[in-house]
C-alpha atoms as a printed R data frame, in Angstrom:
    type eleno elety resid chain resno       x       y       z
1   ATOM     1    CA   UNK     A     1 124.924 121.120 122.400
2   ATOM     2    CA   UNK     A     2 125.721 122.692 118.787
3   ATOM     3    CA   UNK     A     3 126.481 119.555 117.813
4   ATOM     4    CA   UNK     A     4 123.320 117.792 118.910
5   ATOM     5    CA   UNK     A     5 121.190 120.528 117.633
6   ATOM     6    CA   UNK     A     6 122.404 120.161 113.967
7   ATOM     7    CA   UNK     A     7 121.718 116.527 114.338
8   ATOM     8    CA   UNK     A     8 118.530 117.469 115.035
9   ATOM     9    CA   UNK     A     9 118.113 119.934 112.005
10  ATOM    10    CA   UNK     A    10 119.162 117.268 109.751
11  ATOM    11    CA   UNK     A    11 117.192 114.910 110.960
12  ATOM    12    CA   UNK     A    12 114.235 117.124 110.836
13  ATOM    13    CA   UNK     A    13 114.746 117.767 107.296
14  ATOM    14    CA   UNK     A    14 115.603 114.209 105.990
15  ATOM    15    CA   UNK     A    15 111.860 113.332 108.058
16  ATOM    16    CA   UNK     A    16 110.468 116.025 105.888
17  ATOM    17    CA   UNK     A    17 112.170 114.767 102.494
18  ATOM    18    CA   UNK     A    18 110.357 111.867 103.425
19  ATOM    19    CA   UNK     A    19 107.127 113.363 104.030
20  ATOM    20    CA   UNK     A    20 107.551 115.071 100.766
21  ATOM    21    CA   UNK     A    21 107.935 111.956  98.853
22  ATOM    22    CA   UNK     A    22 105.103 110.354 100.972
23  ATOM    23    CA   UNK     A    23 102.799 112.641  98.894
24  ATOM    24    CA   UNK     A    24 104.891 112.559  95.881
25  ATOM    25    CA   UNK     A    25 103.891 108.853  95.878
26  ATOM    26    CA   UNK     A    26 100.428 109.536  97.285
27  ATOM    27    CA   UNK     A    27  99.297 111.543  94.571
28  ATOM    28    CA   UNK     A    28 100.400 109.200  91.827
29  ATOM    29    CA   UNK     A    29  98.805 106.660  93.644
30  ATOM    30    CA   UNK     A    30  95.378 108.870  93.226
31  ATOM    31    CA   UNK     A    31  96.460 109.035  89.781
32  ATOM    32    CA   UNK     A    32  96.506 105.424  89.363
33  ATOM    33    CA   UNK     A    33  93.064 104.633  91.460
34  ATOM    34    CA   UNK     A    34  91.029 107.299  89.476
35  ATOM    35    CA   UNK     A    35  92.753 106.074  85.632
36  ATOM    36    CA   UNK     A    36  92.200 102.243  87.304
37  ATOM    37    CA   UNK     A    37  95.504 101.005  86.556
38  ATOM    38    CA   UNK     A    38  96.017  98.277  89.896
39  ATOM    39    CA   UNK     A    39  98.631  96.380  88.853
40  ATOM    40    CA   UNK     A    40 100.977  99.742  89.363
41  ATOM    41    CA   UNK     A    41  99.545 100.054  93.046
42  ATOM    42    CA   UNK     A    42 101.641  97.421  94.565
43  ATOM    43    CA   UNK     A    43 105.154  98.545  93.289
44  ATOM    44    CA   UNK     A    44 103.750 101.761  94.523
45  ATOM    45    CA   UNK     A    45 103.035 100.686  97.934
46  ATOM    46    CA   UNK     A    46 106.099  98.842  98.071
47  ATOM    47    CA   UNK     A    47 108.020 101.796  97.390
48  ATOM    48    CA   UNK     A    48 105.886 103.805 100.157
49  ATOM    49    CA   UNK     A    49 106.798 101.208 102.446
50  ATOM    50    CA   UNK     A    50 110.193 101.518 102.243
51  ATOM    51    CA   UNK     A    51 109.965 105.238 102.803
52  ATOM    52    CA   UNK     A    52 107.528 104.759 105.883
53  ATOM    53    CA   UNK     A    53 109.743 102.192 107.310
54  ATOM    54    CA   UNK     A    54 112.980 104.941 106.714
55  ATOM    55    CA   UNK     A    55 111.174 107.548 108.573
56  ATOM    56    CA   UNK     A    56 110.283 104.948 111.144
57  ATOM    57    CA   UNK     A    57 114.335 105.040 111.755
58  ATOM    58    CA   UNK     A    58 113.979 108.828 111.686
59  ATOM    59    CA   UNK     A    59 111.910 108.970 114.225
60  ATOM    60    CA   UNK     A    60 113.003 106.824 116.767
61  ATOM    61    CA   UNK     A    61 116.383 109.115 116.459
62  ATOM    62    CA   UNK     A    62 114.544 112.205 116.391
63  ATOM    63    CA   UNK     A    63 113.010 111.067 119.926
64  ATOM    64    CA   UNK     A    64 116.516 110.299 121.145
65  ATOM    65    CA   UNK     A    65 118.582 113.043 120.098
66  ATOM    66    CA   UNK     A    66 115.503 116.006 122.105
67  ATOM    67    CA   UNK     A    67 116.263 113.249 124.806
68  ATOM    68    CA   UNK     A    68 119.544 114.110 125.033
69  ATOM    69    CA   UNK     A    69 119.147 117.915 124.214
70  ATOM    70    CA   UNK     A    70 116.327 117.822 126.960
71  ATOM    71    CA   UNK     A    71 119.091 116.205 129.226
72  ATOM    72    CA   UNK     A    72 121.103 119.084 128.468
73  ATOM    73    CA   UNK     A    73 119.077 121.923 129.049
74  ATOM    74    CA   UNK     A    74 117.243 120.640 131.550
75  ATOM    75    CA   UNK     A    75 120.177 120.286 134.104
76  ATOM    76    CA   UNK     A    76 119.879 122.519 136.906
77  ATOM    77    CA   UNK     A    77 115.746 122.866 136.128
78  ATOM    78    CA   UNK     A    78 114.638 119.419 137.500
79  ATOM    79    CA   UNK     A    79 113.481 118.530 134.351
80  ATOM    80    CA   UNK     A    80 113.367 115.582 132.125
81  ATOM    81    CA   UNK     A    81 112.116 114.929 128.705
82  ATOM    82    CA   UNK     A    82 111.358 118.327 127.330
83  ATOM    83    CA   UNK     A    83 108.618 118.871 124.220
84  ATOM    84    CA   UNK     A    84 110.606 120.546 121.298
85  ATOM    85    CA   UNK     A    85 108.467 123.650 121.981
86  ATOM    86    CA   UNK     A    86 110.246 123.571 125.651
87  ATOM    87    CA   UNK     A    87 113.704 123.323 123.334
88  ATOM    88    CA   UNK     A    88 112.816 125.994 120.981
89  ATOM    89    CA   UNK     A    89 111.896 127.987 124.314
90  ATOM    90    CA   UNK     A    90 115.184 127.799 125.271
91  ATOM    91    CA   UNK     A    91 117.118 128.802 122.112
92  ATOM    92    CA   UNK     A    92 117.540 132.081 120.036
93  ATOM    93    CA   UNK     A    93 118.660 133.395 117.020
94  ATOM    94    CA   UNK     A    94 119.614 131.529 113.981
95  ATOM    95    CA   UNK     A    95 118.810 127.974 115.713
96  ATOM    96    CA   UNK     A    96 115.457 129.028 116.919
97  ATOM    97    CA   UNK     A    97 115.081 130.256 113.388
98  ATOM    98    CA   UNK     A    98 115.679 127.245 111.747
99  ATOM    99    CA   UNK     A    99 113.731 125.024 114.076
100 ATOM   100    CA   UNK     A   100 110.777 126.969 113.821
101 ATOM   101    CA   UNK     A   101 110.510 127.362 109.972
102 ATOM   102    CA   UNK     A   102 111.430 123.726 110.127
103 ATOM   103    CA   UNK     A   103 108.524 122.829 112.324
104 ATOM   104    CA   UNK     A   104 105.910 124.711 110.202
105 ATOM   105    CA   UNK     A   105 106.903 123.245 107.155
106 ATOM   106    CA   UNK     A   106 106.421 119.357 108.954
107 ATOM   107    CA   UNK     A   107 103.222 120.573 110.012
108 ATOM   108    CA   UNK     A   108 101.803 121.796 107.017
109 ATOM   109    CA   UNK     A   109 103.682 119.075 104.833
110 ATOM   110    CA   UNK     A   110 102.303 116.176 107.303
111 ATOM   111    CA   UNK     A   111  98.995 118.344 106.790
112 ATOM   112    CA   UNK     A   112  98.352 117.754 103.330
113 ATOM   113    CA   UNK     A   113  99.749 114.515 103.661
114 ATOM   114    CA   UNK     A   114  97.362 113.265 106.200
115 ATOM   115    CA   UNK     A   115  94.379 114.968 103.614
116 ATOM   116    CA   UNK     A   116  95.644 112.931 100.684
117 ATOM   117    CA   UNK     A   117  95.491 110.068 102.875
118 ATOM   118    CA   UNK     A   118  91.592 110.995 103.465
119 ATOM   119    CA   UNK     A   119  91.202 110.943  99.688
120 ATOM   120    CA   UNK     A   120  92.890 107.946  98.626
121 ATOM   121    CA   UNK     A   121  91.118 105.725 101.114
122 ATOM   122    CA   UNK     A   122  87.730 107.395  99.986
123 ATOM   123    CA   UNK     A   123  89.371 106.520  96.609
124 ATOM   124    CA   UNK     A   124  90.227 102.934  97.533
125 ATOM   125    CA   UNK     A   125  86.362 102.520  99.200
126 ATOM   126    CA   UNK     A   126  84.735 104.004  95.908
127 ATOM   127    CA   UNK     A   127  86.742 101.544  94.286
128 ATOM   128    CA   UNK     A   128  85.627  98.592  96.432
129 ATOM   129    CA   UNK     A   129  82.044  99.642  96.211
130 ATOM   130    CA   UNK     A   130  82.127  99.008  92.761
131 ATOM   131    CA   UNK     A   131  84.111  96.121  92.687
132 ATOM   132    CA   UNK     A   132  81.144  94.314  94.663
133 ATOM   133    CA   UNK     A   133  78.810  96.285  92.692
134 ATOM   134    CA   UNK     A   134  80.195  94.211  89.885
135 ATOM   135    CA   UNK     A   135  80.811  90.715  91.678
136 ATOM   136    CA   UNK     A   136  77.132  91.190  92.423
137 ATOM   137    CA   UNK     A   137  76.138  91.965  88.803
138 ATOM   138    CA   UNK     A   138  78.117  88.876  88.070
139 ATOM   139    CA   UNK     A   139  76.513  86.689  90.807
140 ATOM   140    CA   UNK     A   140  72.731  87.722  88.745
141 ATOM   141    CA   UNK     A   141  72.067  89.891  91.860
142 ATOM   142    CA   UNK     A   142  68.592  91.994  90.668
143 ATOM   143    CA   UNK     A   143  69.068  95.748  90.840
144 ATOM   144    CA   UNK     A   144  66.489  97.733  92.067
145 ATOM   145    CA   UNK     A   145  66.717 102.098  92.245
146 ATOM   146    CA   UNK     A   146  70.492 101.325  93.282
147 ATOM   147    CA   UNK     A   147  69.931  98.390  95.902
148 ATOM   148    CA   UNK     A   148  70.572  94.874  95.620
149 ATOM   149    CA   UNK     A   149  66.862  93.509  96.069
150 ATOM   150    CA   UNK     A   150  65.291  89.902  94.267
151 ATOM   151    CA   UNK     A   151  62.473  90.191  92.857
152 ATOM   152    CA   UNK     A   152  58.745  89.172  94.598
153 ATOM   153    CA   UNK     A   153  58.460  85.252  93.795
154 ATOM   154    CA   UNK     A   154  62.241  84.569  92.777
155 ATOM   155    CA   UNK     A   155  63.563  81.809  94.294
156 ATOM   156    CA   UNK     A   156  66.938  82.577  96.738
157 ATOM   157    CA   UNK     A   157  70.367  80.919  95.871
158 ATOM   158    CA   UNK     A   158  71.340  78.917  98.208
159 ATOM   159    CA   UNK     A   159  74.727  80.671  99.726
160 ATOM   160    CA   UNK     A   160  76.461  76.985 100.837
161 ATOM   161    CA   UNK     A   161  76.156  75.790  96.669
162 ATOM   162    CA   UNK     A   162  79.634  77.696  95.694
163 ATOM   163    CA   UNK     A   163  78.164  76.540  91.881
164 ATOM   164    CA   UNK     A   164  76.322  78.311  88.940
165 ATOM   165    CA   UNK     A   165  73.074  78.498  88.770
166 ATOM   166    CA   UNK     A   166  71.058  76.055  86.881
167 ATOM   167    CA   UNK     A   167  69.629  78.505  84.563
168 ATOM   168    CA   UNK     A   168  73.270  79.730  83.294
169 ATOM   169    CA   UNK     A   169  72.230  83.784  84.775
170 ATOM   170    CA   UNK     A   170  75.387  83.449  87.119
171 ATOM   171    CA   UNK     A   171  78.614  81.346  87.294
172 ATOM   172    CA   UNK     A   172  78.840  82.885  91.444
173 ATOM   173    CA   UNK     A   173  76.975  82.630  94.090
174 ATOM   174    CA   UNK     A   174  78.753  84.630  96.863
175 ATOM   175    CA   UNK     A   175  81.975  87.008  97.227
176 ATOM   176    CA   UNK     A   176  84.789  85.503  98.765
């Protein structure tokens, strides 16, 4: 049991490493959506990937080694499959210890991380928004107070021409 329990510690705090990374890289990747620099964002996410698919691996062990400790301590009990709060009930002293200051720190790491998330997409939207703010600029779209409108009596652009317009305002016609 000793031995599966440190498995479990150290798996617990290589998943947290991990998480810690995770928002290493998520807050240089809001660095590089509010300076604009894109062409850094896909090493970036490459490099996140690699980290989401290694605590992937963590987790699939994590889930097997409380399976085992749950087979363990659940012999004689008639249960199966315990939670690790049912493990930590179960424990004491210095284990217990280390498992819960363990599990605080992956739930206030995952925490932040999940609210960094939350900002980078809004991030990533804000960035969209003006990206077909500007394709629409481009395609001679009229601005009016903020929305895309065409002015009374202007004639529409036919969406199916996919060329500019006669009368050189606009090279594009629709977003792709």
């Amino acid at each position: 049991m000793d031995t599966l329990m440190d498995q479990l510690v150290d798996n617990l705090e290589e998943q947290l490493a991990t998480y810690k990374l995770l928002i290493k890289y998520g807050q240089e990747k809001q660095d590089i959506l509010v300076d604009g620099r894109l062409a850094e964002l896909e090493s970036l996410v490459k490099k996140e990937q690699q980290v989401v698919y290694r605590n992937g691996e963590l987790e699939q062990s994590r889930r097997q080694l409380v399976s085992a400790i749950s087979r363990e301590l659940a012999e004689g009990e008639g249960k199966a499959d315990l939670t690790l709060t049912d493990i930590l009930s179960h424990l004491d002293g210095q284990d217990k210890a280390r498992l819960e200051t363990l599990f605080q720190e992956l739930e206030r790491v995952v925490l932040e991380l999940g609210d960094l998330n939350t900002k980078n997409n809004a991030l990533i939207e804000q960035s969209l928004s003006y990206i077909n703010y500007s394709l629409d600029v481009l395609a001679g779209a009229d601005l009016d107070s903020g929305a895309y409108s065409r002015k009374a009596g202007q004639k529409e652009v036919p969406k199916d021409s996919g060329k500019a317009k006669k009368d050189g305002k606009s090279f594009l016609d629709h977003r792709v």
